[in-house]
N, C-alpha and C positions, 0 to 999 in steps of 0.2 A: 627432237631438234638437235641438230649439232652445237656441241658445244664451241668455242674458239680457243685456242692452245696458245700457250704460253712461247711457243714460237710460232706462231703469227703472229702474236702481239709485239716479238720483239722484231718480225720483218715489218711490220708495218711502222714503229719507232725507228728502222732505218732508213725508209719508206719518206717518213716526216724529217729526218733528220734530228731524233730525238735522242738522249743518253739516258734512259734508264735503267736504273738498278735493279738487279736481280728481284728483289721486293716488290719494286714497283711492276715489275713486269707481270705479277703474280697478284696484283690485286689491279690492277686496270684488265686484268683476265676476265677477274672473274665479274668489273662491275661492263664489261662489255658482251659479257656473257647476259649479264641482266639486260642489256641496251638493245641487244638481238633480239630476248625474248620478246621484249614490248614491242618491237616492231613485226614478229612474226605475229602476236596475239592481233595488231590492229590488220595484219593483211587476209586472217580466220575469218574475221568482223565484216570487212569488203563484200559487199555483193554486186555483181554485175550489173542486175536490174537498174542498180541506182548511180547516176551522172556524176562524176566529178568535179566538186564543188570547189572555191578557193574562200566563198562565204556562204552563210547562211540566208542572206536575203540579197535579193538582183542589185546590185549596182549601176546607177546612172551617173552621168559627166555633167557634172550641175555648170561645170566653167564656161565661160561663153568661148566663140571661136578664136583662133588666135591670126587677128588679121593686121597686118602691117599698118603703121600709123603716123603721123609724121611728130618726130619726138624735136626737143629742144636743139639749137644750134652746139656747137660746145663750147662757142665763145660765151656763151651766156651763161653754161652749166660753170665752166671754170672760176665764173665772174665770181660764183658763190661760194667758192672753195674756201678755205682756212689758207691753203697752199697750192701755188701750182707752177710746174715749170717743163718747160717744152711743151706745150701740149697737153699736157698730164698732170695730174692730182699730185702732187706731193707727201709722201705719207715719212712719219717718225720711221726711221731706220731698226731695225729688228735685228737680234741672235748676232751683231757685231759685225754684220757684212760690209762691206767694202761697197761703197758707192762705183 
């Protein structure tokens, strides 16, 4: 298995837009090196015979359909508001913004 070099690892942190240190570039080597491995061992494991799963047992849509329904007016929903103005729910102002 090939290994991945200490320059790759520093094109692909350009790649990212990352600033590592000469250190770091030498130990994200080597644990990328390990990161490879485990994905090369699980693609050994792979056998064709067997379908690609995304779980271990069949998944069903237990949800009922989604069918359009006639919902409240919105004079009535605002009626119940805390606040509301134009039209709309009125909420506490946040992060200092400017109305």
């Amino acid at each position: 298995m090939p290994s991945i070099s200490r320059e790759e690892v520093a094109h692909l942190a350009h790649l990212a837009r990352l600033d590592l240190a000469p250190d770091e570039l030498d130990h994200l080597a080597g644990q990328l090196d390990q990161i490879l491995g485990a994905v090369a061992q699980v693609t050994e494991v792979a056998a064709d015979d067997i379908p690609p799963t995304s779980h271990a047992l069949p998944l069903t849509n237990v949800f009922r359909e989604d069918e359009p329904r006639a919902c409240l007016p919105a004079e009535a929903v605002l009626a119940q508001a805390p606040a509301a103005e134009d039209g709309r729910f009125r909420v506490p102002q946040i992060l200092g913004e400017e109305a």
